[in-house]
N, C-alpha and C positions, 0 to 999 in steps of 0.2 A: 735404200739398198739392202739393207738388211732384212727387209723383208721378207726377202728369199725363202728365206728358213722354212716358212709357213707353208713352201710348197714341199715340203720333207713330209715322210709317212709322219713321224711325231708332231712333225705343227698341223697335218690337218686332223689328226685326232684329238688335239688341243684344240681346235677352231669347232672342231664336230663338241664335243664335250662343252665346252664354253656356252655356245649357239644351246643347247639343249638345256642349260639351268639360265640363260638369259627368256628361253621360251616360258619355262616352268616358276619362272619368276622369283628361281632362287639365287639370281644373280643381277645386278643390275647391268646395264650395255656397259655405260663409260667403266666400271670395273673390270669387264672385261675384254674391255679394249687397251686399259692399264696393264693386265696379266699381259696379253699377247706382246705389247709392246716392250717388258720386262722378258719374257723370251725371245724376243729379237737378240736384246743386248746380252742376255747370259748366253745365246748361242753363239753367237758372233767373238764374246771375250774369251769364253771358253775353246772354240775355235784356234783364236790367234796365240793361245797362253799355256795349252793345256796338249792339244794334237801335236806328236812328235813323230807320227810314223812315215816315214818315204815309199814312195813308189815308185819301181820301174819298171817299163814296158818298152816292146817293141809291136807297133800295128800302123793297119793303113787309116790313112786319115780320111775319114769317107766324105766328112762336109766340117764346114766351120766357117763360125760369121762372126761380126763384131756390131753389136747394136746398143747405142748410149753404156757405152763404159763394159759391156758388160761382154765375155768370150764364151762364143760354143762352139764345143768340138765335138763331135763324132765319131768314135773308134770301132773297126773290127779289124778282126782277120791278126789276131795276138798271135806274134811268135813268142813274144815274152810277158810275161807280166807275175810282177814279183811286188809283194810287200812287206818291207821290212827282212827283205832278204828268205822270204818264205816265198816258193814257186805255187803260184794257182795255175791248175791246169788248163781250166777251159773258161777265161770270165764273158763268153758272150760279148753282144757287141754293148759299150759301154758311152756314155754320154758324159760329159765334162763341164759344166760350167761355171767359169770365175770372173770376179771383178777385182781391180786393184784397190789397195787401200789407197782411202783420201790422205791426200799429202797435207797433212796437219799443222805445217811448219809455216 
C-alpha cells in the first residue's frame, strides 16, 4: 500500500535517479530497490507522526470510487477551501486519494 508514495513528484524523481546509477552501474538493482523500499516507510511514518495540518473545504464532489481499500475523490467548483485556517483562493479542481490504516490489533 505504501507504495503510493512512488507516484508523488518526489518518488518518481527518486525512481528516475535511482534507475539512472542502476543503468550506469554505479548502483546495484537490489540496492536500489532497498532505498525505494526505505522511502516507502519513512514517507508513510512521517506522514502518520509528523503532518498536523487540517483542511477544510467546501466543493462539488465530481466522481469518487472505492477500489481494493483504496478512496478517490474528485473535487471542483470550491466555495471554500482553507488550510490551517489560511483561505486559498482559487485551488482548481483537486484529486484525493486515501486508504485506511491496517488494523494492527
Amino acid at each position: 500500500m505504501t507504495e503510493l508514495f512512488r507516484e508523488t513528484v518526489l518518488g518518481k524523481a527518486l525512481i528516475d535517479i535511482l534507475n539512472e546509477m542502476v543503468h550506469a552501474g554505479a548502483l546495484q538493482s537490489k540496492l536500489a530497490l532497498e532505498v525505494l523500499e526505505h522511502f516507502d516507510q519513512v514517507v508513510e511514518h512521517t506522514l502518520n507522526t509528523e503532518v498536523r495540518s487540517k483542511i477544510n473545504f467546501k466543493a462539488h464532489l465530481e466522481t469518487y470510487r472505492y477500489v481494493e481499500g483504496l478512496w478517490f475523490f474528485h473535487l471542483k467548483d470550491f466555495s471554500q477551501f482553507r488550510i490551517d485556517n489560511e483561505n486559498i483562493t482559487d485551488p482548481g479542481d483537486v484529486q484525493i486519494l486515501a486508504y485506511a490504516k491496517p488494523d494492527l490489533s
